[in-house]
C-alpha positions in Angstrom: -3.9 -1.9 34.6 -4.0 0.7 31.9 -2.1 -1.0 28.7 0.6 1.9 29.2 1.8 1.6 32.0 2.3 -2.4 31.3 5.0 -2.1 28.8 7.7 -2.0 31.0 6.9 -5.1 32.5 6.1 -7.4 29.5 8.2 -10.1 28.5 9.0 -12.5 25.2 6.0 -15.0 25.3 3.7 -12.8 27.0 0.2 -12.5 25.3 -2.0 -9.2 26.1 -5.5 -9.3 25.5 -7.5 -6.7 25.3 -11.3 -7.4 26.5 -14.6 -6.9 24.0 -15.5 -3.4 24.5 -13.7 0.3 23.9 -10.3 1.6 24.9 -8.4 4.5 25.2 -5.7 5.1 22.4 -2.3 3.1 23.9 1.1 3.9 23.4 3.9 1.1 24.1 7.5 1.9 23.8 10.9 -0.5 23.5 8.7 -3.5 23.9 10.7 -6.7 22.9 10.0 -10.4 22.5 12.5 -12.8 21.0 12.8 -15.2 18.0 10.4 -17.7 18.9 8.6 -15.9 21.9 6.9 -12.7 20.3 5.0 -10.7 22.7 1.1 -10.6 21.2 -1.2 -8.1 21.8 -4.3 -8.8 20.6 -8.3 -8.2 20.8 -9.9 -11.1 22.6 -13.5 -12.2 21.1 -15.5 -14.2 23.4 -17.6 -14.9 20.4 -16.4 -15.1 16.5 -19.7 -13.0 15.4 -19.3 -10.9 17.8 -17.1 -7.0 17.4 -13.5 -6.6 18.1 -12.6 -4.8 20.8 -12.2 -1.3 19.5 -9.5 0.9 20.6 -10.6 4.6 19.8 -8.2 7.3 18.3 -7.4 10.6 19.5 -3.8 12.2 18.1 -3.5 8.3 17.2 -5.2 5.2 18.3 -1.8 2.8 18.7 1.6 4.2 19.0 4.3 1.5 19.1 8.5 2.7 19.2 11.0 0.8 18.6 9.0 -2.9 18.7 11.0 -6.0 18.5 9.2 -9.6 18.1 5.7 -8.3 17.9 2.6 -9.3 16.5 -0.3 -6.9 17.1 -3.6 -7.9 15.4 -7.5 -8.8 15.8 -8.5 -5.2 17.2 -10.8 -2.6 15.5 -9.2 1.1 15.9 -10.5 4.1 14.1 -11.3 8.0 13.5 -7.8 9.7 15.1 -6.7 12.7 13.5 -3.2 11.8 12.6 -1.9 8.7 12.1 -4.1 5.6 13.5 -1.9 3.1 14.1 1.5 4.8 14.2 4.8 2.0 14.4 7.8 3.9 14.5 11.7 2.9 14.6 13.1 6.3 15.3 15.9 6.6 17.9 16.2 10.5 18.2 15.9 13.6 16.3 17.8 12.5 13.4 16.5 13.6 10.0 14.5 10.0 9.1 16.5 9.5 5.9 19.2 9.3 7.7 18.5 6.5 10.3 19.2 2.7 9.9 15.4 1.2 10.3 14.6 -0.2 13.1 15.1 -4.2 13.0 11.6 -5.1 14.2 10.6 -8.6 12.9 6.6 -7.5 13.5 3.4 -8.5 12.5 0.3 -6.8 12.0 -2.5 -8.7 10.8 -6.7 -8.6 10.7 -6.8 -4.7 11.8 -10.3 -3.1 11.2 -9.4 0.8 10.7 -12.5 2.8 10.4 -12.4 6.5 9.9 -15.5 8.8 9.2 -13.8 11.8 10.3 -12.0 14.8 8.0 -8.4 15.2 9.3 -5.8 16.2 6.5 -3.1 14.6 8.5 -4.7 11.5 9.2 -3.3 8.2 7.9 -4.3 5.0 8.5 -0.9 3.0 9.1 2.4 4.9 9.4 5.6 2.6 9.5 8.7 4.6 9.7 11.8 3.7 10.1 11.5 0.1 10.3 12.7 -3.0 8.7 11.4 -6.7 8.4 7.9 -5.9 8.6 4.6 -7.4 7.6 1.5 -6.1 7.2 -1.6 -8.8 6.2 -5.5 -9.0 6.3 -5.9 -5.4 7.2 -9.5 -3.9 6.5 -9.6 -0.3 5.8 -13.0 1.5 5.7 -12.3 5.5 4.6 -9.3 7.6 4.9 -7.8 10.8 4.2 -4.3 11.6 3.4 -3.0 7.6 2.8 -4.1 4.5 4.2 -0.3 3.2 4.1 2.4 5.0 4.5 6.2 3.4 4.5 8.7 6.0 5.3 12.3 5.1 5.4 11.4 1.0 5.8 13.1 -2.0 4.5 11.9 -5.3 3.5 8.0 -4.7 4.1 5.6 -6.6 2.6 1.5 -5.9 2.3 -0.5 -8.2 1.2 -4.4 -9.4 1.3 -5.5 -6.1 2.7 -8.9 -4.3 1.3 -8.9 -0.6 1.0 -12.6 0.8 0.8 -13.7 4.0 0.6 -15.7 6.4 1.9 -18.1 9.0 0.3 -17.5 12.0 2.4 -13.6 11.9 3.0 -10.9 12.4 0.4 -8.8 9.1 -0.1 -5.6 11.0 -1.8 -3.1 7.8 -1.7 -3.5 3.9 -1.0 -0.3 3.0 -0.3 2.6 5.7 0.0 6.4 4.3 -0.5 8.7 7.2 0.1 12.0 7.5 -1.3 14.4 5.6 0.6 12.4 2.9 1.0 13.7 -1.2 -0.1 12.9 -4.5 -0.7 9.0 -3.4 -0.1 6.3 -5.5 -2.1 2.4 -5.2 -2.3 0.9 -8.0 -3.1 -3.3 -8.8 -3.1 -4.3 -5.6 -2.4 -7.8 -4.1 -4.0 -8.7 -0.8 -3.7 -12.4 0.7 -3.7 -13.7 3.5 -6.0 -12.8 7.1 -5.7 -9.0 6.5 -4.8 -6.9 9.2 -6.4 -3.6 7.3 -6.1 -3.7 3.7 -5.8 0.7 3.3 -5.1 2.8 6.3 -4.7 6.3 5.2 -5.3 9.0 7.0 -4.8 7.4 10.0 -3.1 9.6 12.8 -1.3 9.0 15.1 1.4 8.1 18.2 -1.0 8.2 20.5 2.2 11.8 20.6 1.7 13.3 23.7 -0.9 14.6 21.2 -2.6 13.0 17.8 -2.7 14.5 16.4 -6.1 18.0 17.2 -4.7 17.0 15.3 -1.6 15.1 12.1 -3.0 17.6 11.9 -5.8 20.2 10.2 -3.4 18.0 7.7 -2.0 15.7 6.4 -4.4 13.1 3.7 -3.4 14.6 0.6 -4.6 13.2 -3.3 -5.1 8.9 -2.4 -5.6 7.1 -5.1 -6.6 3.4 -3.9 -6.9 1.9 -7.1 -8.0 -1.8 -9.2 -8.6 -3.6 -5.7 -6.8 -7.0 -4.8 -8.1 -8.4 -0.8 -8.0 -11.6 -0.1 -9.3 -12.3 3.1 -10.7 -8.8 4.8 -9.3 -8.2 8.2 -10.6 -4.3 7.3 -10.9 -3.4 3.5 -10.4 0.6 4.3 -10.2 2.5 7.7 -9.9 6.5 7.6 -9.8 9.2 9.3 -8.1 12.4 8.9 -7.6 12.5 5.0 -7.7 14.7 2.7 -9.2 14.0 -1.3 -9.8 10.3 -1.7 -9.9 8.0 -4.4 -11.3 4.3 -3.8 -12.3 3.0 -6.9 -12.5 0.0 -8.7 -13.2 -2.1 -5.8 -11.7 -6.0 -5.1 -12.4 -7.0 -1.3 -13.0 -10.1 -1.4 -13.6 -12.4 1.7 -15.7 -10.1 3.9 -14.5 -10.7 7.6 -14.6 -8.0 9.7 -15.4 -4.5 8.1 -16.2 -3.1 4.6 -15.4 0.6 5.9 -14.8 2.1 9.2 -13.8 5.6 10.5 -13.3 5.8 14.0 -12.7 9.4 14.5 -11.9 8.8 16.4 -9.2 10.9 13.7 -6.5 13.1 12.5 -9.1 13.2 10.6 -12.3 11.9 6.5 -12.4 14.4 4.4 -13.3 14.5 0.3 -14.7 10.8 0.4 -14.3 8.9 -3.1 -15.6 5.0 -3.0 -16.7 4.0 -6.7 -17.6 1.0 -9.0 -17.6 -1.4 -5.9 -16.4 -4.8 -5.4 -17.3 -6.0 -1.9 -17.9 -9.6 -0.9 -18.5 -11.5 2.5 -19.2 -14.9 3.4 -20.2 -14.8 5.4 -24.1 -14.8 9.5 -23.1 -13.1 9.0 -19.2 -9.5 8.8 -19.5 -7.7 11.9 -19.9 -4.3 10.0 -20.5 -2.5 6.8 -20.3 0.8 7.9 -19.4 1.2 11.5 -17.9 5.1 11.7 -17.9 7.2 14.9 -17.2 9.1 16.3 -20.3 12.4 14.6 -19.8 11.5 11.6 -18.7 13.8 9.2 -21.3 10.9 6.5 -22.8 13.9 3.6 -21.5 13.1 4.2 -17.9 10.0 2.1 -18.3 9.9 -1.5 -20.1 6.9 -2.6 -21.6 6.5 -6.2 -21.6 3.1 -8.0 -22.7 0.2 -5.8 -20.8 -3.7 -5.4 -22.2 -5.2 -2.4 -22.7 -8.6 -2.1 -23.9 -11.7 0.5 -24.4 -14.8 0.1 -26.4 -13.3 3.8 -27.8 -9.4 2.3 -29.3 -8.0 2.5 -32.0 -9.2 6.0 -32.4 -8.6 7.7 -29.4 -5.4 7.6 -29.5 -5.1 10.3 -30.5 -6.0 11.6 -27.1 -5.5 9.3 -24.6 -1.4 8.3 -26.1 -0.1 5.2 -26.1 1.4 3.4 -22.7 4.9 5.6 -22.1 7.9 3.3 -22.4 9.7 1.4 -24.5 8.4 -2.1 -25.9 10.0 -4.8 -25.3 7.1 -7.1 -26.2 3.8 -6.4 -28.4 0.9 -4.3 -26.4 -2.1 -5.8 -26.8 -5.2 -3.5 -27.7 -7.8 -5.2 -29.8 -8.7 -8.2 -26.7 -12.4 -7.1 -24.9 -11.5 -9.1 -21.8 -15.6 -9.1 -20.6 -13.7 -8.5 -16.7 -16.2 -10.0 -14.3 -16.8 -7.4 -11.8 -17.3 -8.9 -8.9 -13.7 -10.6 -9.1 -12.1 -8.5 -11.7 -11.3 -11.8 -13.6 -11.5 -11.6 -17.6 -13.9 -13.9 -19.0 -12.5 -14.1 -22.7 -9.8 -16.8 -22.3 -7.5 -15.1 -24.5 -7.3 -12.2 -21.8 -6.9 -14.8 -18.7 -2.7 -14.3 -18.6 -3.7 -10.8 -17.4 -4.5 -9.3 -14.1 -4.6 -10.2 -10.7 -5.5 -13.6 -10.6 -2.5 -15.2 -12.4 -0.1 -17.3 -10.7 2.2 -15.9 -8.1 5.4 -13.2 -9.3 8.7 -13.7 -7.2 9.0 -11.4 -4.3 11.8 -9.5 -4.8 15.4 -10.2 -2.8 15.5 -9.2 0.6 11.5 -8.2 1.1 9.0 -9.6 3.5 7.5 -12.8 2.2 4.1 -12.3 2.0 0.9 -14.4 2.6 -0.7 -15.8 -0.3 -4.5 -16.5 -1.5 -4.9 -19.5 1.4 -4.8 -17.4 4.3 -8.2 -15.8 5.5 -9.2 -12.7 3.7 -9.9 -9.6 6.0 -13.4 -8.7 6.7 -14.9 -5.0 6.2 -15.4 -3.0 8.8 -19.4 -2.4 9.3 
């Protein structure tokens, strides 16, 4: 029986297993475990060395509406041209910043999403709509518009998921938070080189005459970016219209043309916090620090203790700015932290409170607990 066609008859408890080999893309709709009893659907390996099953994309490779008590995971999916693994809460043609999310309690853990095919529209993993979500141990092998997007969600949490790149397609955005969004955190999260947005918060729909009018009413509210790691991103964080965000203990490491950007375009940031972050650049490769929008007020974003370091400070800058914000504790500028690559941990002890690998930050209220450092990391896609 086609997966398709079993939806309707699926109940809470029921595990689906999909065989080694390839299938067709698979759309289930209204399917609904309970507290206790989720439904699984998951990829069934008669042998731990050996592939997941792989589940091919078209349009999409998984479509899920309205899912209650889920927990999809262990499957391989890949090259669709819009969005690969598509979970969406809508109920009918109501604007989406206008819906209640869905209330979904879901799971979706150890995904393999491979994509060597150009498609603009292509995403990796669309949520929209949706509430009490997590989203753990996913491997992501090249993209092109965002390998996460979170439209109109509530309490999400993504954590311990890899994000590597590939050389022939464009990686724009890791993960996208659009305005509206709450209570989301990102937590473990490393990014490969050539990403040109590592976390896009606060993003609105700029198709819309107006998009600072619309994203201005529903801010994204209650981020916490935190212990990430992005080598070589061309931005690590741009800002919308987003209010309540903590930067914390991330690792951006040589990155190439700013750390942080607000453009003003969706909106003005608001009680942003930057703390405990460690921010590298090779001498001659930053354009700026902070790219900020004239009237931007320097309170939006507090500057607690972060390290900043290039073989090329004090004197550039001059060029490069300093960090945008106001302090509310020393920068620190003149600390080489010698990062070991392979783990992006600093080896100069004096430089070991910064970055990823400090202890965990609180999730913020209401969002997705998220797995820590014990679980299983994911495994790259071959």
């Amino acid at each position: 029986m086609a997966l398709n066609s079993l939806g309707p008859f699926l109940l809470p408890g029921d595990d689906v297993r999909l065989l080694p080999g390839v299938h067709i893309p698979f759309t289930l709709l209204d399917v609904h475990g309970e507290s206790g009893k989720p439904i699984v659907i998951r990829g069934y390996q008669t042998e731990a060395d050996k592939p997941l099953p792989y589940v091919k994309g078209e349009a999409f490779s998984i479509l899920l509406l309205r899912p209650r008590h889920v927990i999809l995971r262990d499957l391989m999916v890949g090259n669709s041209s819009g969005p690969t693994v598509f979970i969406d809460g809508s109920i009918g043609a109501t604007p989406v910043l206008e819906e209640t999310p869905f209330d979904a309690n879901l799971n979706v853990i150890n995904l393999q999403i491979k994509q060597t095919v150009q498609a603009p529209n292509q995403t990796s993993i669309y949520l929209r709509s949706m509430q009490n979500v997590d989203v753990s141990n996913i491997a992501i092998k090249g993209w092109n518009n965002a390998a996460v997007v979170l439209d109109n969600c509530k309490r999400v949490g993504i954590s311990q998921c890899v994000f590597d790149c590939a050389k022939n397609l464009p990686q724009y955005r890791g993960v996208t938070i659009r305005s509206g969004c709450e209570d989301i955190s990102c937590m473990y999260d490393s990014f490969g080189t050539t990403v040109k947005v590592a976390f896009e918060i606060g993003v609105c729909d700029t198709t819309h005459q107006s998009p600072s009018a619309d994203s201005s009413a529903r801010p994204a509210q209650r981020i916490l970016i935190s212990h990430n790691a992005a080598l070589e991103c061309a931005c690590f964080i741009s800002l919308g219209s987003v209010d309540n965000c903590a930067i914390v203990n991330n690792s951006c490491i040589e990155s190439t043309q700013y750390f942080c950007k607000a453009d003003g375009v969706c909106g003005v940031p608001n009680f942003i916090t930057f703390e405990n972050n460690l921010i590298t650049w090779v001498p001659g490769r930053l354009e700026r620090i902070s790219l900020v929008a004239q009237g931007i007020p320097p309170e939006s974003i507090r500057l607690q203790r972060n390290l900043w370091w290039s073989e090329e400070l004090p004197t550039a800058f001059e060029i490069v700015g300093k960090p945008f914000g106001v302090e509310i504790a020393p920068q620190v500028f003149d600390i080489n932290p010698k990062v070991e690559m392979r783990g992006f941990i600093p080896v100069d002890p004096k430089a070991r409170d910064f970055g990823w690998g400090q202890q965990i930050s609180p999730t913020p209220t209401g969002a997705t607990q998220t797995p820590l450092q014990s679980q299983t990391p994911p495994q790259k896609p071959s």
